[in-house]
N, CA, C and O atoms as a GROMACS GRO file, in nm:
protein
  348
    1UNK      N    1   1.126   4.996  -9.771
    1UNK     CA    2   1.192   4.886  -9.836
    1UNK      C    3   1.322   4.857  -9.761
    1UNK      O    4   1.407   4.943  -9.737
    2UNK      N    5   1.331   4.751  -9.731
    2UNK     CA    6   1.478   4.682  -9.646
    2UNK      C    7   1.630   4.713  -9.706
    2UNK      O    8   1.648   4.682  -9.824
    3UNK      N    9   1.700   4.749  -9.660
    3UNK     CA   10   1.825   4.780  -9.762
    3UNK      C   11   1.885   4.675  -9.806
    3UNK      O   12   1.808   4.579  -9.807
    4UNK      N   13   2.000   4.649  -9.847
    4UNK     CA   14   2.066   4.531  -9.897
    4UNK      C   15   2.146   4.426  -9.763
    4UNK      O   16   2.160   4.304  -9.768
    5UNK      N   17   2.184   4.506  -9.664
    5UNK     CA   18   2.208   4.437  -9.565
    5UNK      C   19   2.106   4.294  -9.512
    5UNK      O   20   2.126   4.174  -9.495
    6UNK      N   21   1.988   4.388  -9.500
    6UNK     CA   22   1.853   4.338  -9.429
    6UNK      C   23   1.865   4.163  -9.547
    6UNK      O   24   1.911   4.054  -9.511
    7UNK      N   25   1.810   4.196  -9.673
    7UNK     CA   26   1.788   4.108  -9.742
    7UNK      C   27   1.920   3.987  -9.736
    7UNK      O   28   1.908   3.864  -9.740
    8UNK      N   29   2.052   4.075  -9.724
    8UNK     CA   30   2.134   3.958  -9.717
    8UNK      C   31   2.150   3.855  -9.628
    8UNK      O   32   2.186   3.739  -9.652
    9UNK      N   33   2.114   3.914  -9.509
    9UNK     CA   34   2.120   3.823  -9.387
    9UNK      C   35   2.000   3.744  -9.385
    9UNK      O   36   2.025   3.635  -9.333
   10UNK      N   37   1.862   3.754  -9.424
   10UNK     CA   38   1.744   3.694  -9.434
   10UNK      C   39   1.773   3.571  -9.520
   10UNK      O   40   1.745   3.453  -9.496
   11UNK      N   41   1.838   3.627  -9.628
   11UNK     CA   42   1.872   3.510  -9.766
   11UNK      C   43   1.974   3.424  -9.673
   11UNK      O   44   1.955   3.303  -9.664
   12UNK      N   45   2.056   3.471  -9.620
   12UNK     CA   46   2.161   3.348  -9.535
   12UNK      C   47   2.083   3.240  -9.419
   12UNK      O   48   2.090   3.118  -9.400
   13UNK      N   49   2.002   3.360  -9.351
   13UNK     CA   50   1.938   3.270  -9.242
   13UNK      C   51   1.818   3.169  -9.290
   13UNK      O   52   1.781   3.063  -9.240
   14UNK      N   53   1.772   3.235  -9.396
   14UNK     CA   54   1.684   3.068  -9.513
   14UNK      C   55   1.779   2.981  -9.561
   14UNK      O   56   1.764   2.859  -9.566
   15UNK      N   57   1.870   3.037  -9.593
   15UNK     CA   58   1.946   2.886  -9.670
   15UNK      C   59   1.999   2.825  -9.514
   15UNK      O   60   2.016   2.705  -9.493
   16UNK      N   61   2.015   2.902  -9.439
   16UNK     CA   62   2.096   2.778  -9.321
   16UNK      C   63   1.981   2.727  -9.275
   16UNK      O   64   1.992   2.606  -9.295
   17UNK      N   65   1.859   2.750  -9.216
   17UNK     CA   66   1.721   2.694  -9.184
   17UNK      C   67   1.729   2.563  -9.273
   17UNK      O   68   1.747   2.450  -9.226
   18UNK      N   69   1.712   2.597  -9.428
   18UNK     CA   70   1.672   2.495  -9.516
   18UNK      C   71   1.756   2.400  -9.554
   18UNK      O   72   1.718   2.315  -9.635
   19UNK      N   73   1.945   2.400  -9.478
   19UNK     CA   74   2.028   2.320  -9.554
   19UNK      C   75   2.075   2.217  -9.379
   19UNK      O   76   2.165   2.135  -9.360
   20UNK      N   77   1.978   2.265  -9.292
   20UNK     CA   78   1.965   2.198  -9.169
   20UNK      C   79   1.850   2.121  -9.188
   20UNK      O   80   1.873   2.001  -9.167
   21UNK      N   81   1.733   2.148  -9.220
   21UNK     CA   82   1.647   2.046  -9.274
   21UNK      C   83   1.680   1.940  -9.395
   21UNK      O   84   1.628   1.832  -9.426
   22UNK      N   85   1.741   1.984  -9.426
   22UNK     CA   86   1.816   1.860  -9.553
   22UNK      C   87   1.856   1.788  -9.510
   22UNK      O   88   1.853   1.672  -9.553
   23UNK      N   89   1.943   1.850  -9.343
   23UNK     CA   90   2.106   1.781  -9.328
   23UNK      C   91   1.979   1.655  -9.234
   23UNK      O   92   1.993   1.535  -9.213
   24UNK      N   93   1.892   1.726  -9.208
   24UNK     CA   94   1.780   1.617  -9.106
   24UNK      C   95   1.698   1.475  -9.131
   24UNK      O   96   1.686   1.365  -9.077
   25UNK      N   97   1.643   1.558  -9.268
   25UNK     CA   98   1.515   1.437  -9.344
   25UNK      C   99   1.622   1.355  -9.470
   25UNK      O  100   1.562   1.305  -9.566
   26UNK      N  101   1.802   1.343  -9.465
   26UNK     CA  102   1.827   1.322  -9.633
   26UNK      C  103   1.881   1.165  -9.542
   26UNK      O  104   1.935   1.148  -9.433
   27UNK      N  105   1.840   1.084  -9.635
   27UNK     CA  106   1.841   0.898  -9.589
   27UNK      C  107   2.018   0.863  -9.595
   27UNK      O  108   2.086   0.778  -9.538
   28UNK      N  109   2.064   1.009  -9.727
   28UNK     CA  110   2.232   0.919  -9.710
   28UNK      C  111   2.296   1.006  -9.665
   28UNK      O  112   2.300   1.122  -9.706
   29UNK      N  113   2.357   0.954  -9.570
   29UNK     CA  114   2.474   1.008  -9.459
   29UNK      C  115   2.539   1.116  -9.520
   29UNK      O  116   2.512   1.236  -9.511
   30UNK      N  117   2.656   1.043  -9.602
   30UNK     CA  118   2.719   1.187  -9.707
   30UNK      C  119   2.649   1.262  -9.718
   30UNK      O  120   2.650   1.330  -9.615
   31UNK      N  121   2.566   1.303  -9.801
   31UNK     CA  122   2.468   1.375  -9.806
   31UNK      C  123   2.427   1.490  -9.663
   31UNK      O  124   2.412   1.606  -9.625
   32UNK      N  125   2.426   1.392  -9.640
   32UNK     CA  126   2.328   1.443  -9.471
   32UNK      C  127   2.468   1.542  -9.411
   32UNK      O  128   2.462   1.659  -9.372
   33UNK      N  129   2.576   1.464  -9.417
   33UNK     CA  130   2.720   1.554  -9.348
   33UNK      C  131   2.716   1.655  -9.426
   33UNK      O  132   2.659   1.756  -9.384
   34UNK      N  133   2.771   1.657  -9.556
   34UNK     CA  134   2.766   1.797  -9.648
   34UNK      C  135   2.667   1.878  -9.608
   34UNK      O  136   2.697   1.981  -9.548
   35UNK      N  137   2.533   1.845  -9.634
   35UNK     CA  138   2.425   2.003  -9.582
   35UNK      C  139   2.460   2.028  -9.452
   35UNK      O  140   2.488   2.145  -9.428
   36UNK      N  141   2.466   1.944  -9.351
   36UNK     CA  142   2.515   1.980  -9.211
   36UNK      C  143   2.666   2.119  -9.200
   36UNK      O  144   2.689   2.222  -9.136
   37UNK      N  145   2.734   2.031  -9.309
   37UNK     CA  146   2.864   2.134  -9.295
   37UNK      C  147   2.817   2.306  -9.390
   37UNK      O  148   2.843   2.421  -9.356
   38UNK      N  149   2.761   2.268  -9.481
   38UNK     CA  150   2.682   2.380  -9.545
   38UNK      C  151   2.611   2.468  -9.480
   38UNK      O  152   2.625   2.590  -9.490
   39UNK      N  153   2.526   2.407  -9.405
   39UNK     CA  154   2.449   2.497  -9.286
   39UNK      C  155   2.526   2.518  -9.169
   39UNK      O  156   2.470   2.589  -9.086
   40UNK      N  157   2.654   2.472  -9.134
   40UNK     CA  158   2.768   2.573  -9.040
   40UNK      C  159   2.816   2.668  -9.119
   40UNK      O  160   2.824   2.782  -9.072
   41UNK      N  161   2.848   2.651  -9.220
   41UNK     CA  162   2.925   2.777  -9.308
   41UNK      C  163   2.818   2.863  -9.337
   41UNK      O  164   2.855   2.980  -9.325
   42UNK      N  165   2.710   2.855  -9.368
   42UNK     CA  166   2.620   2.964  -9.395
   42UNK      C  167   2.563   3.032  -9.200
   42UNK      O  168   2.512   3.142  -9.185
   43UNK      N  169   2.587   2.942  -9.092
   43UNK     CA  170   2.563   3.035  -8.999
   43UNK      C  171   2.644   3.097  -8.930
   43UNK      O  172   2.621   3.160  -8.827
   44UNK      N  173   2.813   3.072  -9.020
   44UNK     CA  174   2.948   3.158  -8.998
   44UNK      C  175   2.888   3.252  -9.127
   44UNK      O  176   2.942   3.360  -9.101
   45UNK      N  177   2.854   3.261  -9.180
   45UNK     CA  178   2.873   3.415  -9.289
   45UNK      C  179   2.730   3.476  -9.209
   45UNK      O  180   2.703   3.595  -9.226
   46UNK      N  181   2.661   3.409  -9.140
   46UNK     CA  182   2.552   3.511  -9.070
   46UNK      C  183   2.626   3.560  -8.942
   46UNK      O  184   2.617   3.678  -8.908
   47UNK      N  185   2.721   3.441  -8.849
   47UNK     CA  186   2.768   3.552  -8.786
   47UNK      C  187   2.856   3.695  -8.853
   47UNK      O  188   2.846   3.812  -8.817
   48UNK      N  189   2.917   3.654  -8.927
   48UNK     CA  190   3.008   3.734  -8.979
   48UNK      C  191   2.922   3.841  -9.050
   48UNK      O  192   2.994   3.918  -9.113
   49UNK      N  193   2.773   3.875  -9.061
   49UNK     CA  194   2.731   3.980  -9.116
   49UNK      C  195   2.620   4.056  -9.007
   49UNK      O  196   2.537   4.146  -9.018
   50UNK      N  197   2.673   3.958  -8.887
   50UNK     CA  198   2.576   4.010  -8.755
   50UNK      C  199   2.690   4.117  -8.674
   50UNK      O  200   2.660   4.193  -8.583
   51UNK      N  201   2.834   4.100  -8.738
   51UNK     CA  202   2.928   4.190  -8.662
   51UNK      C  203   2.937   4.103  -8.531
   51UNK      O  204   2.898   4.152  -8.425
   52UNK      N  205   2.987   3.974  -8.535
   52UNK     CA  206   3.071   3.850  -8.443
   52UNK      C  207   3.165   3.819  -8.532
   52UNK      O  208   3.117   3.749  -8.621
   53UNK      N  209   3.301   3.846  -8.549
   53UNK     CA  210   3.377   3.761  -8.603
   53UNK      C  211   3.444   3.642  -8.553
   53UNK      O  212   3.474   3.543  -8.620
   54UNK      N  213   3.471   3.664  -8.394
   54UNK     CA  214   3.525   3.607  -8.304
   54UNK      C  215   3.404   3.441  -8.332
   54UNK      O  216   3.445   3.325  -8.325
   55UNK      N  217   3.301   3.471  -8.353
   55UNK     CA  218   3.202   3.346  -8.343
   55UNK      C  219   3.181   3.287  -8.488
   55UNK      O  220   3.184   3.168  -8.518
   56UNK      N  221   3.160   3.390  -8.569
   56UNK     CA  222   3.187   3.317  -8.693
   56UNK      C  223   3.286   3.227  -8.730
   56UNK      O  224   3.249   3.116  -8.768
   57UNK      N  225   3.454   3.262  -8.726
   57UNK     CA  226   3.580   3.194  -8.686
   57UNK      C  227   3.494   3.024  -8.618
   57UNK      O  228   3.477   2.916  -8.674
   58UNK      N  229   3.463   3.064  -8.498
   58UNK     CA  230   3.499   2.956  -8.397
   58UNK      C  231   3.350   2.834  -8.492
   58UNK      O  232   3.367   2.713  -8.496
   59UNK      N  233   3.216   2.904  -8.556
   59UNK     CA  234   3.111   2.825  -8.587
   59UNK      C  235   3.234   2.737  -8.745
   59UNK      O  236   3.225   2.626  -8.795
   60UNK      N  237   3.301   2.816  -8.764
   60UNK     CA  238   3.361   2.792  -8.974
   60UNK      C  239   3.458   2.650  -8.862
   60UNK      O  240   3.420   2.535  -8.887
   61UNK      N  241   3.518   2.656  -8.803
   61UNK     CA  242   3.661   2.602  -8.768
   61UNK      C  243   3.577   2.512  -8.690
   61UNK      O  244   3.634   2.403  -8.679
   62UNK      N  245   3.461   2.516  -8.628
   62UNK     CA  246   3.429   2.341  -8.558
   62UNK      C  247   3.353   2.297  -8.622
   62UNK      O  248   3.373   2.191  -8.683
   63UNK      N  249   3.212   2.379  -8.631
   63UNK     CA  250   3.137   2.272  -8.732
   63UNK      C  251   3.154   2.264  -8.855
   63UNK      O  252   3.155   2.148  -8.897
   64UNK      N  253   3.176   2.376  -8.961
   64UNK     CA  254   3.205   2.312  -9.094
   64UNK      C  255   3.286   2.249  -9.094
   64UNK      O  256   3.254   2.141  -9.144
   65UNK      N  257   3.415   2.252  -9.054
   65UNK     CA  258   3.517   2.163  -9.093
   65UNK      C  259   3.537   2.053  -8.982
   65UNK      O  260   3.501   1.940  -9.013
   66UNK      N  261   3.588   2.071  -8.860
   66UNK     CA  262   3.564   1.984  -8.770
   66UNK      C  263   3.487   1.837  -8.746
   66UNK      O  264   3.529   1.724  -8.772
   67UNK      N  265   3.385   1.870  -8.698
   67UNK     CA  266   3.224   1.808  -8.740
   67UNK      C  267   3.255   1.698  -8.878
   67UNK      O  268   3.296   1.582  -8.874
   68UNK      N  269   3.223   1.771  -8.980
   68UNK     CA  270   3.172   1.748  -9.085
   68UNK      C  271   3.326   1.642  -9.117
   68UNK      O  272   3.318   1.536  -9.179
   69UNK      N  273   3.413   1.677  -9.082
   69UNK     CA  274   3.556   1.575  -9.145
   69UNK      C  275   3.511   1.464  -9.058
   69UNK      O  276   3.438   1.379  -9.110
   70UNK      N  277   3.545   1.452  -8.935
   70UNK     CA  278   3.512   1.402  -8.813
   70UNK      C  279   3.346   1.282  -8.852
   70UNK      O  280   3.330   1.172  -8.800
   71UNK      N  281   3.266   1.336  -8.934
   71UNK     CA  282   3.164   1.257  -8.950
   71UNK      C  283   3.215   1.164  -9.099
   71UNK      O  284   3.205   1.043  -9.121
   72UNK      N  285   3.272   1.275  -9.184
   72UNK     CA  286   3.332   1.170  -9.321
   72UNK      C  287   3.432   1.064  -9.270
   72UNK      O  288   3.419   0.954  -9.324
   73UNK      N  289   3.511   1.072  -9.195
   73UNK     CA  290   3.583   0.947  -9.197
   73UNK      C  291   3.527   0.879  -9.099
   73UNK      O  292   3.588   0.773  -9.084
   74UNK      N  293   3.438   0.892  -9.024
   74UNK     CA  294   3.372   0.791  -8.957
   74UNK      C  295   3.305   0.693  -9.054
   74UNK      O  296   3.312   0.571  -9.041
   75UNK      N  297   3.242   0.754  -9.150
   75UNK     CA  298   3.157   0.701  -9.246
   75UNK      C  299   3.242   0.582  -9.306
   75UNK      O  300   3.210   0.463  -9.297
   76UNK      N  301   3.386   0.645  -9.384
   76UNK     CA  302   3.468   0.588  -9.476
   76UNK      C  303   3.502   0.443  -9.386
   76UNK      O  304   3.474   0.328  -9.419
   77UNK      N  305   3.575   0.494  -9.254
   77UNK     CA  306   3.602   0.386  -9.167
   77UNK      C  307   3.507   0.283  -9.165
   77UNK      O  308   3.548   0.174  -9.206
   78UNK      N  309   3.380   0.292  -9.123
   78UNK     CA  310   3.253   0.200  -9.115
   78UNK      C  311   3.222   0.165  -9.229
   78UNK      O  312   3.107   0.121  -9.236
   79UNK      N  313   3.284   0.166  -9.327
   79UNK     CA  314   3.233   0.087  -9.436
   79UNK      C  315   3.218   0.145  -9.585
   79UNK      O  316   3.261   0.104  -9.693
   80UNK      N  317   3.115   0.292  -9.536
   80UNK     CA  318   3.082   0.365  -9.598
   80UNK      C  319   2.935   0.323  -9.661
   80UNK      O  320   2.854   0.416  -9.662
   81UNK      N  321   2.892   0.204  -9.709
   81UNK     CA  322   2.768   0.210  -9.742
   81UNK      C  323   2.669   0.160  -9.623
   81UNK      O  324   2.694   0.116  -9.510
   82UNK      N  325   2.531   0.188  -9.700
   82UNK     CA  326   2.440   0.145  -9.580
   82UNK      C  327   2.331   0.046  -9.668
   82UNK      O  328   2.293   0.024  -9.782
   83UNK      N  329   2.308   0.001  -9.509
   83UNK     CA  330   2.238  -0.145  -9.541
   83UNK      C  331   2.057  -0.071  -9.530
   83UNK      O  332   2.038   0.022  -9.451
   84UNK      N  333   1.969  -0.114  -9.595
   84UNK     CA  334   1.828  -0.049  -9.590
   84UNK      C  335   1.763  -0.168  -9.488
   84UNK      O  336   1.786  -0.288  -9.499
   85UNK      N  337   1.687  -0.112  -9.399
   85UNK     CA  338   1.693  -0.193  -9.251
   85UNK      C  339   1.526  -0.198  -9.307
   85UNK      O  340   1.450  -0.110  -9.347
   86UNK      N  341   1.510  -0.333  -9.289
   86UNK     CA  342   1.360  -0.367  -9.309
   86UNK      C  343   1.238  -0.346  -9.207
   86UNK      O  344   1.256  -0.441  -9.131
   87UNK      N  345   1.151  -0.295  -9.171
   87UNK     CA  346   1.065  -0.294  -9.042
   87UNK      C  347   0.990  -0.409  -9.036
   87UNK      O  348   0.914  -0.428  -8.940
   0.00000   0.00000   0.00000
């Protein structure tokens, strides 16, 4: 049976897998930035339980916050809503 380590890092590396597929298939932007920044912070607490702190730091400080601000006020600036584009 896996100890508690094993399971913790498995449970982190599914939710960041699954909150990168969100950040992929979700139609509204907001949306789409938040899981994006969600799935940097969950693959800073996997570095940080792989014994990288130095990389965890650098994944928390560009993509969750960085990134993810950097994409919200782009959004806010542009308007913020979106137009549904007809084919």
């Amino acid at each position: 049976m896996p100890g508690p380590d094993v399971i913790i890092i498995l449970a982190t590396g599914i939710a960041t897998v699954v909150m990168a597929l969100v950040a992929i298939v979700q139609e509204n932007l907001i949306r789409a930035v938040i899981a994006f920044a969600v799935s940097s912070v969950c693959l800073a607490i996997l570095f940080f339980l792989l014994a990288s702190p130095f990389a965890a730091v650098l994944e928390l400080v560009v993509g969750g916050g960085l990134v993810a601000v950097l994409f919200l006020v782009a959004l806010v600036l542009a308007g913020g809503e979106e137009e549904k584009v007809r084919a």
